[in-house]
GURO-477207 format. One record per residue (C-alpha): residue in three letters; residue number from 1; x, y, z. Coordinates in nm, 2 decimals, always signed. Layout:
# residues N
NODE resn resi   east  north     up
NODE  Ala  NUM      X      Y      Z
...
END
This chain:
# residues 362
NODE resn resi   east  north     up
NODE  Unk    1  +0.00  +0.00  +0.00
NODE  Unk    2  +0.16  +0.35  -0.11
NODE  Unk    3  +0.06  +0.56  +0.24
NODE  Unk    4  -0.04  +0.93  +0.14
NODE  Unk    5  +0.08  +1.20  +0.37
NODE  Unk    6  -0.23  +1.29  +0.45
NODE  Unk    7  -0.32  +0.98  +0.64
NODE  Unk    8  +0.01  +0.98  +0.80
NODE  Unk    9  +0.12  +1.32  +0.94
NODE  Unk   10  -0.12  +1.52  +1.17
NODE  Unk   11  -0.36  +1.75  +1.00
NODE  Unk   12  -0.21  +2.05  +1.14
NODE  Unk   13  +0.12  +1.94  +1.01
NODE  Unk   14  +0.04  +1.85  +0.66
NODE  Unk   15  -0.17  +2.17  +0.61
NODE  Unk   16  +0.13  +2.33  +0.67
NODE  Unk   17  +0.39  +2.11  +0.44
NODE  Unk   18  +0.07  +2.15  +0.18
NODE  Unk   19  +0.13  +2.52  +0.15
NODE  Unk   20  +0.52  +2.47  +0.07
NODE  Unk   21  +0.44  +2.13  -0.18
NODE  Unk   22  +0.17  +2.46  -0.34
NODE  Unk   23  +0.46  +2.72  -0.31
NODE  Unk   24  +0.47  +2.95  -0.66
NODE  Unk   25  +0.83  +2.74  -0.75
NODE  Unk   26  +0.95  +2.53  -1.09
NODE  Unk   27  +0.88  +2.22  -0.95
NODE  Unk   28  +0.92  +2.05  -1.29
NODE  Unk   29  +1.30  +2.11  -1.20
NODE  Unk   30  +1.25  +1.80  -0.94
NODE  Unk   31  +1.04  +1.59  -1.14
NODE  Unk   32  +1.11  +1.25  -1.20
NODE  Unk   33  +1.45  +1.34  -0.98
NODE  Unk   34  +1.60  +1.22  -0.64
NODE  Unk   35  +1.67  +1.46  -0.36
NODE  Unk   36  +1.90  +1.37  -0.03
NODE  Unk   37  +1.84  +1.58  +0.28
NODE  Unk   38  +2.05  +1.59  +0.54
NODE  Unk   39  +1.89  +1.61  +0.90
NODE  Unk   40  +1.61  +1.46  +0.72
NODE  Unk   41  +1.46  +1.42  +1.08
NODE  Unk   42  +1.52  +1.77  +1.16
NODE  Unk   43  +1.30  +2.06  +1.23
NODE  Unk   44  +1.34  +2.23  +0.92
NODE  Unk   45  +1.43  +1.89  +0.72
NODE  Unk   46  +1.09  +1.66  +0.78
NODE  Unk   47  +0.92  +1.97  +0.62
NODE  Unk   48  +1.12  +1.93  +0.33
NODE  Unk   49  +1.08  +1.59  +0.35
NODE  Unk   50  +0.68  +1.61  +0.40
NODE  Unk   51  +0.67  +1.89  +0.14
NODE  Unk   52  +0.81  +1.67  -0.20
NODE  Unk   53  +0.63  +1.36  -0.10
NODE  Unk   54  +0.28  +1.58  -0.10
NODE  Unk   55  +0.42  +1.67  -0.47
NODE  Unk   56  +0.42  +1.29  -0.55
NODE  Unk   57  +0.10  +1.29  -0.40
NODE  Unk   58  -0.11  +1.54  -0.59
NODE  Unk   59  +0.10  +1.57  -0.91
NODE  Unk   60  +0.28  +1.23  -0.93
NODE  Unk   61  +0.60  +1.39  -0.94
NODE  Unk   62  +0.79  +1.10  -0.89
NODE  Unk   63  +1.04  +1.25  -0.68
NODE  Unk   64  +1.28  +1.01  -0.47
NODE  Unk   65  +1.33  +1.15  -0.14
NODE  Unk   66  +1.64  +1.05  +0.04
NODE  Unk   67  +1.61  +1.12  +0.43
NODE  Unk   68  +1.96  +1.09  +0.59
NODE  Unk   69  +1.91  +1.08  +0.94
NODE  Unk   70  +2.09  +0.99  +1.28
NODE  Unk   71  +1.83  +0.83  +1.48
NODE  Unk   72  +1.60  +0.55  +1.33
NODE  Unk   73  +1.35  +0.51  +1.60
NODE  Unk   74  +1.28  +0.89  +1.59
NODE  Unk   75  +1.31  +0.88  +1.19
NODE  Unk   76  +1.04  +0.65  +1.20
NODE  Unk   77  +0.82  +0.80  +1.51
NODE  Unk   78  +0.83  +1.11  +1.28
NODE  Unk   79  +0.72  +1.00  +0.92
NODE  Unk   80  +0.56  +0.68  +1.11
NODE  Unk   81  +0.40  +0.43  +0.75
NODE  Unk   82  +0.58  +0.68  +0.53
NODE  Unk   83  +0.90  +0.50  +0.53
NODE  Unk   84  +0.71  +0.22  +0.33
NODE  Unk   85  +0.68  +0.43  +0.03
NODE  Unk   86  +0.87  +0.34  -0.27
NODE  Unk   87  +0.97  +0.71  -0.31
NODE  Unk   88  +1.16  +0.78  +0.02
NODE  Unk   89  +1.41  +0.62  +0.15
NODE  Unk   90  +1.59  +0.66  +0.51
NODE  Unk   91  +1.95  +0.69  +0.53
NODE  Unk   92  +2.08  +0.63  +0.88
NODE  Unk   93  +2.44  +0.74  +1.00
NODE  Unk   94  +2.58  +1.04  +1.10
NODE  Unk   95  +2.70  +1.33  +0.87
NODE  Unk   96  +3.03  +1.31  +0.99
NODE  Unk   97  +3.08  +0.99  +0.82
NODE  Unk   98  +3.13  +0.94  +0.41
NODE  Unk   99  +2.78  +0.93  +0.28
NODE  Unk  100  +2.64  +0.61  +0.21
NODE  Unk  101  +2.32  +0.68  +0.01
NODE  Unk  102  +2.22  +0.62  -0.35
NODE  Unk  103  +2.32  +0.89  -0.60
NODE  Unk  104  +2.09  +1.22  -0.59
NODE  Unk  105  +2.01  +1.51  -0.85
NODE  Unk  106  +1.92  +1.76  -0.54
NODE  Unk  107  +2.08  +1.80  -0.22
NODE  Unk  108  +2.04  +1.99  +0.08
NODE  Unk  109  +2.24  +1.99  +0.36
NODE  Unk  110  +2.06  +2.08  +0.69
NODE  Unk  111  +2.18  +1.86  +0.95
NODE  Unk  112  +2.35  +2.08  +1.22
NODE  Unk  113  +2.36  +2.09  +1.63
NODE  Unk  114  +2.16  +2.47  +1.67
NODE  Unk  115  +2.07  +2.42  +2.02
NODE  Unk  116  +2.27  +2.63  +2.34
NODE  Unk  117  +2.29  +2.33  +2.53
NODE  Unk  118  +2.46  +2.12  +2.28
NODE  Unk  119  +2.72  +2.43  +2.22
NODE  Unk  120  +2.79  +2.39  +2.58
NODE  Unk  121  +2.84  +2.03  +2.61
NODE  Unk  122  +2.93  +1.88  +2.28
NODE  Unk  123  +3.08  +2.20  +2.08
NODE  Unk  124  +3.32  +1.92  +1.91
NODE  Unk  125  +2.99  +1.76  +1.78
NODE  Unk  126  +2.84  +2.10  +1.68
NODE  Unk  127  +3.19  +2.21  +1.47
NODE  Unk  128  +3.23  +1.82  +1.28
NODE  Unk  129  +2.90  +1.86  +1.14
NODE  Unk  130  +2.99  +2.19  +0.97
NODE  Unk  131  +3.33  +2.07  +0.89
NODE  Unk  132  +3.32  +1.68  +0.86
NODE  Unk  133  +2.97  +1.70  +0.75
NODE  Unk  134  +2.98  +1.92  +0.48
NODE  Unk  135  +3.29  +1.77  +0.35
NODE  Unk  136  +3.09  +1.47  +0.31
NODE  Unk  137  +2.82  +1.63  +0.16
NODE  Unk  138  +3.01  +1.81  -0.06
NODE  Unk  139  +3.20  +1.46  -0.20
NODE  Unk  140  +2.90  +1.28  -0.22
NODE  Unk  141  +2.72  +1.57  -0.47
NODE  Unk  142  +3.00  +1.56  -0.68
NODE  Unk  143  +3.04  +1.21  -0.67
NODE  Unk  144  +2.67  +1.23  -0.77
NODE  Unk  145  +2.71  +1.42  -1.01
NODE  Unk  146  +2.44  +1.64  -0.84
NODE  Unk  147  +2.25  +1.95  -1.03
NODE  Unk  148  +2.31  +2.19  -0.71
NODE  Unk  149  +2.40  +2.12  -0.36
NODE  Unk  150  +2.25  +2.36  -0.09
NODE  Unk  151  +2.45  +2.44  +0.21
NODE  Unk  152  +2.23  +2.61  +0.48
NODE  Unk  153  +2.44  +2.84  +0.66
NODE  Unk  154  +2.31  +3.06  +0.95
NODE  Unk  155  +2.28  +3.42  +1.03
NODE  Unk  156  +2.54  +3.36  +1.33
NODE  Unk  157  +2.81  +3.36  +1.03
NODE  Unk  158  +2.83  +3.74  +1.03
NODE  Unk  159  +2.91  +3.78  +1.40
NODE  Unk  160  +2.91  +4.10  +1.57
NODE  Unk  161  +2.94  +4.40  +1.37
NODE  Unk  162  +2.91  +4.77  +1.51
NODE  Unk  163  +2.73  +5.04  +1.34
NODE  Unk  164  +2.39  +5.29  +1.24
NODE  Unk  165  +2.29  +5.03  +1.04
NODE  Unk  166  +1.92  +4.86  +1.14
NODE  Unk  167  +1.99  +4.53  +0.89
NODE  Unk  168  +2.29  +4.31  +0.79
NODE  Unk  169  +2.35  +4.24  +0.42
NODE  Unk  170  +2.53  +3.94  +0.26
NODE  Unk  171  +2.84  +4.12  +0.25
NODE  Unk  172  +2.85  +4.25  +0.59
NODE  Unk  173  +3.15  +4.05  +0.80
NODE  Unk  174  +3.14  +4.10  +1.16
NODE  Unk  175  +3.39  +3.98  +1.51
NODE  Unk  176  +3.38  +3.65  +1.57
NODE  Unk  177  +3.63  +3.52  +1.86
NODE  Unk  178  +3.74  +3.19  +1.65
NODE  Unk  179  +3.95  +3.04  +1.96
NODE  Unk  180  +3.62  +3.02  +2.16
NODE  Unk  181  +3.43  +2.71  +2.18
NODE  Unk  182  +3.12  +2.89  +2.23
NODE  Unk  183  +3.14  +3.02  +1.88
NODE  Unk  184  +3.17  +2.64  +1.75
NODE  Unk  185  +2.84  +2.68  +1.57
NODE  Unk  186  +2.88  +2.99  +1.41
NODE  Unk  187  +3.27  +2.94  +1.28
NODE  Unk  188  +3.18  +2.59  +1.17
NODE  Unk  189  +2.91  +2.75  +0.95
NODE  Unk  190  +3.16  +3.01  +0.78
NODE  Unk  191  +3.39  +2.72  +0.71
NODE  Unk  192  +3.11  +2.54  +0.57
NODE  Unk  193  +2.98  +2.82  +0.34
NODE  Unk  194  +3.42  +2.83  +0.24
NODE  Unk  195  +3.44  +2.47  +0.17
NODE  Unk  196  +3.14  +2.49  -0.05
NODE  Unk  197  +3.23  +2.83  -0.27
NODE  Unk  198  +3.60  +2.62  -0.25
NODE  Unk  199  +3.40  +2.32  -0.41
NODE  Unk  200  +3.24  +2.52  -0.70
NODE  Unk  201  +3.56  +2.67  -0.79
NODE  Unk  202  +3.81  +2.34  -0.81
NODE  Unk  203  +3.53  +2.11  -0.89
NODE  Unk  204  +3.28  +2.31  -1.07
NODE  Unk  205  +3.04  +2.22  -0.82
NODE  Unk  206  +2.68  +2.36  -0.80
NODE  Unk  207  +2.64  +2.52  -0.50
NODE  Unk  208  +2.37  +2.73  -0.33
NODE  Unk  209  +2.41  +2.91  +0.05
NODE  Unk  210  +2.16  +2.98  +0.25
NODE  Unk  211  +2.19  +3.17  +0.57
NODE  Unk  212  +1.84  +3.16  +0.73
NODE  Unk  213  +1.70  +3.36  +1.06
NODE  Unk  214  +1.56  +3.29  +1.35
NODE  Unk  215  +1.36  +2.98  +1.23
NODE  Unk  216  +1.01  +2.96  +1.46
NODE  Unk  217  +0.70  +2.70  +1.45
NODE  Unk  218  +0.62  +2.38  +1.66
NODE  Unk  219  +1.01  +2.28  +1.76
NODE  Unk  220  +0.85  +2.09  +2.04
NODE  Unk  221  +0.78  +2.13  +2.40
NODE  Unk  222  +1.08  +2.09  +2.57
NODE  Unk  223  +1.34  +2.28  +2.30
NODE  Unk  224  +1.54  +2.53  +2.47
NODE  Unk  225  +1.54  +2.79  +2.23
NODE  Unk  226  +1.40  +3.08  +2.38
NODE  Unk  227  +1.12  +3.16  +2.16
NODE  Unk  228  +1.03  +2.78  +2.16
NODE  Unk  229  +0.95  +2.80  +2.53
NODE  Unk  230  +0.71  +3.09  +2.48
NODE  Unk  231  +0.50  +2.88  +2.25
NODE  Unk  232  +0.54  +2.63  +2.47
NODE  Unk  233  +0.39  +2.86  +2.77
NODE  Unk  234  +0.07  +2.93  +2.55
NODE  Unk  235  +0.02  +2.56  +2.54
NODE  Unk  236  +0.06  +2.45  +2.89
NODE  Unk  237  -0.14  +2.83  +2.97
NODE  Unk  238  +0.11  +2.91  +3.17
NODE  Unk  239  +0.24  +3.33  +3.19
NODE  Unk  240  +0.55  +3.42  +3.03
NODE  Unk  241  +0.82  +3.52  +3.23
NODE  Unk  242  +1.13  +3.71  +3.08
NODE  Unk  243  +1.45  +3.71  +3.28
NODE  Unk  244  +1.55  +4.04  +3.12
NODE  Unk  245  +1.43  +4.33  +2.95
NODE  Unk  246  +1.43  +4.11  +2.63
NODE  Unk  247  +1.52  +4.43  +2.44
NODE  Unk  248  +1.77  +4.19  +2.17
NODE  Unk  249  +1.61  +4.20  +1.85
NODE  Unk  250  +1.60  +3.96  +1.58
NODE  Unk  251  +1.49  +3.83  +1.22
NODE  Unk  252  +1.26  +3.56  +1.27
NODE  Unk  253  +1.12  +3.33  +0.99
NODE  Unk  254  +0.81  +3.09  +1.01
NODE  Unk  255  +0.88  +2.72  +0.90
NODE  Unk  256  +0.70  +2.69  +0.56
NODE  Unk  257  +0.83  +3.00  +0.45
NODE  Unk  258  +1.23  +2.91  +0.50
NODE  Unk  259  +1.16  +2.61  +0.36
NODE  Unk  260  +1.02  +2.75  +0.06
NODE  Unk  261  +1.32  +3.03  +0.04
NODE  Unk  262  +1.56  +2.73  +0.06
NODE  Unk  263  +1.38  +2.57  -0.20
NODE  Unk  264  +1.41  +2.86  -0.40
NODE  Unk  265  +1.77  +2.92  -0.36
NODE  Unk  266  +1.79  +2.59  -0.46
NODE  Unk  267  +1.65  +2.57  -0.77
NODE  Unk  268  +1.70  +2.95  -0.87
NODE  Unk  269  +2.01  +3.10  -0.69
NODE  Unk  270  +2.34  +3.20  -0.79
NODE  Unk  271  +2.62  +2.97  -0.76
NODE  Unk  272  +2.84  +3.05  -0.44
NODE  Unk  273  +2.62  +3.35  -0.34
NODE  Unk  274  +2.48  +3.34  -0.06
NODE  Unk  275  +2.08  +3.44  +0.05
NODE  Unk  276  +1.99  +3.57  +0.35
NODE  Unk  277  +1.65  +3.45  +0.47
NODE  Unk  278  +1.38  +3.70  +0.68
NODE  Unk  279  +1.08  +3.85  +0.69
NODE  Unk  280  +1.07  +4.23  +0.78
NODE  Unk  281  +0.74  +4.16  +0.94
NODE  Unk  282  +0.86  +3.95  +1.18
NODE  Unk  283  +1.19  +4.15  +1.31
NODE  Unk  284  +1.10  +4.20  +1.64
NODE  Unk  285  +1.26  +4.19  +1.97
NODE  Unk  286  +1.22  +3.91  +2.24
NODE  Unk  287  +0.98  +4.08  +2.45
NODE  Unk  288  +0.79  +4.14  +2.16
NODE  Unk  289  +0.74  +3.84  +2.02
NODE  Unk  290  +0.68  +3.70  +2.38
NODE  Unk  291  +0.41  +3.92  +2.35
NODE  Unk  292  +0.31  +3.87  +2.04
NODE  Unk  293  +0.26  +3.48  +2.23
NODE  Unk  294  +0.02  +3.64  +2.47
NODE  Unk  295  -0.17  +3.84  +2.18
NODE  Unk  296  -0.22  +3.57  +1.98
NODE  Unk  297  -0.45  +3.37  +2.22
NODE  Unk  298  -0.62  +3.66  +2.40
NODE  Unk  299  -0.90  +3.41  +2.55
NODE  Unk  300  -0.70  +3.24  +2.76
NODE  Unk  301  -0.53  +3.55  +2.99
NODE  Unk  302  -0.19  +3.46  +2.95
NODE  Unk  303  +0.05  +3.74  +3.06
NODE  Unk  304  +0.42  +3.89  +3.03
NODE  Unk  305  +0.58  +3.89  +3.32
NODE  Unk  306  +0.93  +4.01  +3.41
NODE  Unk  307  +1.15  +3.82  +3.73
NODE  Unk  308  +1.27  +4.15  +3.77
NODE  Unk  309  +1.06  +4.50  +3.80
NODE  Unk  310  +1.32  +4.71  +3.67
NODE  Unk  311  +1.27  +4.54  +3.36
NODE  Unk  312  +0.88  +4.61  +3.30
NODE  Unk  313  +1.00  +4.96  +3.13
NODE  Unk  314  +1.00  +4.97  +2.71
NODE  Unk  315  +1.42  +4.97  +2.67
NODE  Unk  316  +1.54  +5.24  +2.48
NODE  Unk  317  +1.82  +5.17  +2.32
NODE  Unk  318  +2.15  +5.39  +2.41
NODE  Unk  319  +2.37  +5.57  +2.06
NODE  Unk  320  +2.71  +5.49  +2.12
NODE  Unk  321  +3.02  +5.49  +1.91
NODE  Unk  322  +3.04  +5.11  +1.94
NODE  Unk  323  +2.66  +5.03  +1.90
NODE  Unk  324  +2.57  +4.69  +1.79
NODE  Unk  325  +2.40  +4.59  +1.46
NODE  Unk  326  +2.04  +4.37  +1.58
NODE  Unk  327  +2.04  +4.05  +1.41
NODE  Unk  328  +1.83  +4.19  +1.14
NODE  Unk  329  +1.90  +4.06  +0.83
NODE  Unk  330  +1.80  +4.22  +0.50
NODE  Unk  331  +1.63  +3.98  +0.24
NODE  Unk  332  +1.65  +4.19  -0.06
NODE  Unk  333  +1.86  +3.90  -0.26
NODE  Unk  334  +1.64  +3.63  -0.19
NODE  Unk  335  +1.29  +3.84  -0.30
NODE  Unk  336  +1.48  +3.96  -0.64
NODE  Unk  337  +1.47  +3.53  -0.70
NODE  Unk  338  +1.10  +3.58  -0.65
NODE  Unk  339  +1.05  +3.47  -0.30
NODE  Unk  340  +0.72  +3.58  -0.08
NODE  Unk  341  +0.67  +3.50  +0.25
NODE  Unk  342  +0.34  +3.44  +0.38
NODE  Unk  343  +0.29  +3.40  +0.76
NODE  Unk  344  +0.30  +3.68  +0.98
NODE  Unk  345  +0.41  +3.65  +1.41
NODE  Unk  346  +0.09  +3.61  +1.52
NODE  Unk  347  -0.01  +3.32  +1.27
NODE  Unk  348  +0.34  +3.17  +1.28
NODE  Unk  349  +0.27  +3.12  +1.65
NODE  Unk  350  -0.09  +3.02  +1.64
NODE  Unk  351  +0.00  +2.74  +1.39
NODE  Unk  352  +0.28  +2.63  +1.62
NODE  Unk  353  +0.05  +2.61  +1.92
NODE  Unk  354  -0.19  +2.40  +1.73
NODE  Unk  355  +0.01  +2.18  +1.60
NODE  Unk  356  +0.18  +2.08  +1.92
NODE  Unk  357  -0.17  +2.11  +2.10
NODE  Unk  358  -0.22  +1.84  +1.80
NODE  Unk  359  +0.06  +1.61  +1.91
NODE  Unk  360  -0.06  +1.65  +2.30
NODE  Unk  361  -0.40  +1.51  +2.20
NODE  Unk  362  -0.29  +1.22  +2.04
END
């Protein structure tokens, strides 16, 4: 029996994987190909993987999915029948190792470490998979003979940079302390984003870079990220409690519509250039979207709270010589490929909440 998506991922879920398998793209570019994703188990990855099978679904694509992934039991938790379908496959090993799957037209490397806690305690882990792991990748496309190979940086690449400026461009290079473990994540991804432009040029390899934001939406209820454990405040109705004035501000991006923006830079970007990903309507500071949280379910009371009362005030922020940029990025690049988003805070964090409300129920 060839299980549809629909009967296999929550409704919540596939509603949202529906709107990127609907996304304004040349899909005909994948049709009848094979594409390997890398943290296919991932956040960011399933929706990929959910995504192209939904193609094969409603337009018999015939697209072979390749799902490399580290953990089998949670592989299979998370795409459940799916794994009997002729047209995906599961790859299990780690990243770090010389890839082991069939040949692919398509391939998108997204298997990183992007949590706090695992820069703290396995930074050696976090630095192989940009190093090791895109090595790997890298071989493996060209041993594939791959159309493009996507790389998906992060915004952390640029660092800190001072200045008036309220957004950071591609070019913009800021201070990153490279003999600090803590930056393990963030240097990793700059060598990553070398090795592949280094690829393209001695190999002639395809390559596309992607360097996304903030990425938001139903992580789960026990990630650490901060903005994960607002959501995750809305669901158990619990108040939100900021330890700080939460004045940082940031570039954050809704699931569906990074993963269409990597799927565009895929198919449509330049070869060794890299594209931020944001949406301007969704740059907001950390109080803000924790109270964006509370707005967005106004029925159930929940309230911002601060541990400290000194904090309550609006933050205004000081002009000094050595003011530092927000991590705001500017997604001029990626529009000019034709790229929209589509969900706003307040709907990014009311699909989120459903869909782990979803996954509670069950």
């Amino acid at each position: 029996m060839d299980y549809k998506v629909k009967d296999c991922v929550q409704s919540t879920i596939c509603q949202d994987a529906l709107e990127i398998a609907e996304a304004p793209l040349d899909w005909n570019q994948f049709s009848g190909k094979s594409v390997l994703i890398t943290g296919g188990g991932g956040f960011i990855g399933a929706y990929l993987v959910w995504a192209l099978l939904l193609r094969n679904d409603i337009y018999q694509s015939e697209i072979k999915v390749i799902a490399l992934v580290r953990n089998r039991e949670k592989a299979e938790k998370k795409f459940g029948k799916l794994i009997e379908r002729e047209d995906f496959t599961l790859c299990v090993q780690d990243v770090n190792e010389p890839i082991q799957a069939d040949r692919a037209d398509f391939v998108i490397h997204a298997a990183s470490q992007a949590s706090n806690i695992q820069f703290e305690t396995d930074p050696v882990g976090t630095i192989n998979a940009n190093l090791l792991g895109s090595a790997n990748v890298l071989d493996y496309a060209l041993k594939s003979k791959a159309e493009a190979v996507l790389v998906v940086s992060s915004l952390k690449v640029y660092g800190i940079l001072y200045g008036e400026q309220e957004s950071i461009r591609e070019d913009d290079c800021g201070y990153l302390d490279f003999t600090s473990y803590k930056n393990c994540y963030a240097m990793g991804k700059r060598a990553a984003e070398t090795l592949a432009a280094s690829y393209s040029r001695e190999y002639g390899l395809n390559v596309r870079i992607a360097r996304p934001a903030y990425i938001y939406g139903a992580a789960g209820m026990d990630d650490d990220r901060v903005w994960a454990q607002f959501i995750a405040n809305v669901v158990r109705g619990e108040d939100i409690l900021l330890k700080s004035n939460g004045a940082a501000k940031r570039s954050f991006c809704y699931v569906t519509d990074t993963a269409t923006a990597l799927l565009t830079i895929l198919l449509n970007g330049e070869n060794a250039l890299p594209y931020n990903i944001a949406y301007e309507k969704s740059d907001v500071t950390i109080r803000d979207f924790a109270g964006a949280a509370c707005e967005a379910f106004p029925e159930r009371n929940i309230r911002l709270r601060f541990q400290n009362p000194e904090d309550e005030r609006e933050p205004v922020e000081k002009q000094t010589p050595l003011r530092q940029v927000p991590e705001i990025l500017c997604s001029e690049r990626l529009k000019a490929l034709g790229w929209q988003p589509n969900v706003d805070l307040i709907s990014g964090i009311q699909r989120a909440v459903a869909i782990l409300e979803e996954q509670i129920k069950d």
